[in-house]
N, C-alpha and C positions, 0 to 999 in steps of 0.2 A: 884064818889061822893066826893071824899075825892080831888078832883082838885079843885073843884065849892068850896068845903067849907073852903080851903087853904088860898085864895085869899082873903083879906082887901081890900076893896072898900072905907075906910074912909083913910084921908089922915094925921092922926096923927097917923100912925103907927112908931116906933122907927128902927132905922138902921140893929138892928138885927132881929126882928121880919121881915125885908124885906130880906135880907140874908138869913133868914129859908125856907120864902114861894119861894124865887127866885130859890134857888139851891134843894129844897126839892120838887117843884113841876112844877116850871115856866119850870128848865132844862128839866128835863124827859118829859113832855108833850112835849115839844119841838120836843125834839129827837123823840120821837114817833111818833109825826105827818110826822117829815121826812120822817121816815122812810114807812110810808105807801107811803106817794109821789113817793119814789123811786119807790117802789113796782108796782108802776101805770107808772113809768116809764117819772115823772115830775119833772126832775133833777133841774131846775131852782128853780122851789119854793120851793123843797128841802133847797138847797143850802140855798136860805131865812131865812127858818126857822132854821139853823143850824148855821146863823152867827147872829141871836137873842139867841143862846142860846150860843154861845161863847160871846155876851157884856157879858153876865150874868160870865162864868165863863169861863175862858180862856186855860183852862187846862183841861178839858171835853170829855175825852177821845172819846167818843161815835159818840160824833158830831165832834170833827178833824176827825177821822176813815172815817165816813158817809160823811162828806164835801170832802174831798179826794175822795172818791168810784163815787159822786158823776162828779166829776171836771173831774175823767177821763172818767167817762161817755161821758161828753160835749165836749170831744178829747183840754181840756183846761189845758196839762199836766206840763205847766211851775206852772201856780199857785196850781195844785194839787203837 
């Protein structure tokens, strides 16, 4: 509930208030939805959603870890 109601739909929201909802809910949803993909064994749209959560924050421990995990899945070991 607290994803749904994170999110500003108006577009005069201020820099930080995007900052807050980006890395307080955008990331984590993110990473969590990978992480079920893996689990299904859908390394590609993993991957996706793990390099929308590294725009947001580039230093994202969760999703480097999971985009790795995933890339050697894909036997893709240069970029993992």
């Amino acid at each position: 509930m607290a994803a749904l109601c994170g999110f500003q739909f108006k577009k005069d929201i201020t820099k930080e208030q995007k900052d807050k909802v980006d890395n307080g809910l955008k990331v984590p949803i993110l990473n969590n939805m990978a992480l079920c993909l893996m689990q299904q064994r859908h390394f590609e749209r993993a991957v996706s959603m793990l390099d929308k959560a590294l725009e947001v924050n580039k230093q994202n421990e969760k999703a480097l870890i999971r985009k790795c995990q995933c890339l050697i899945e894909l036997v893709e070991y240069d970029k993992a």
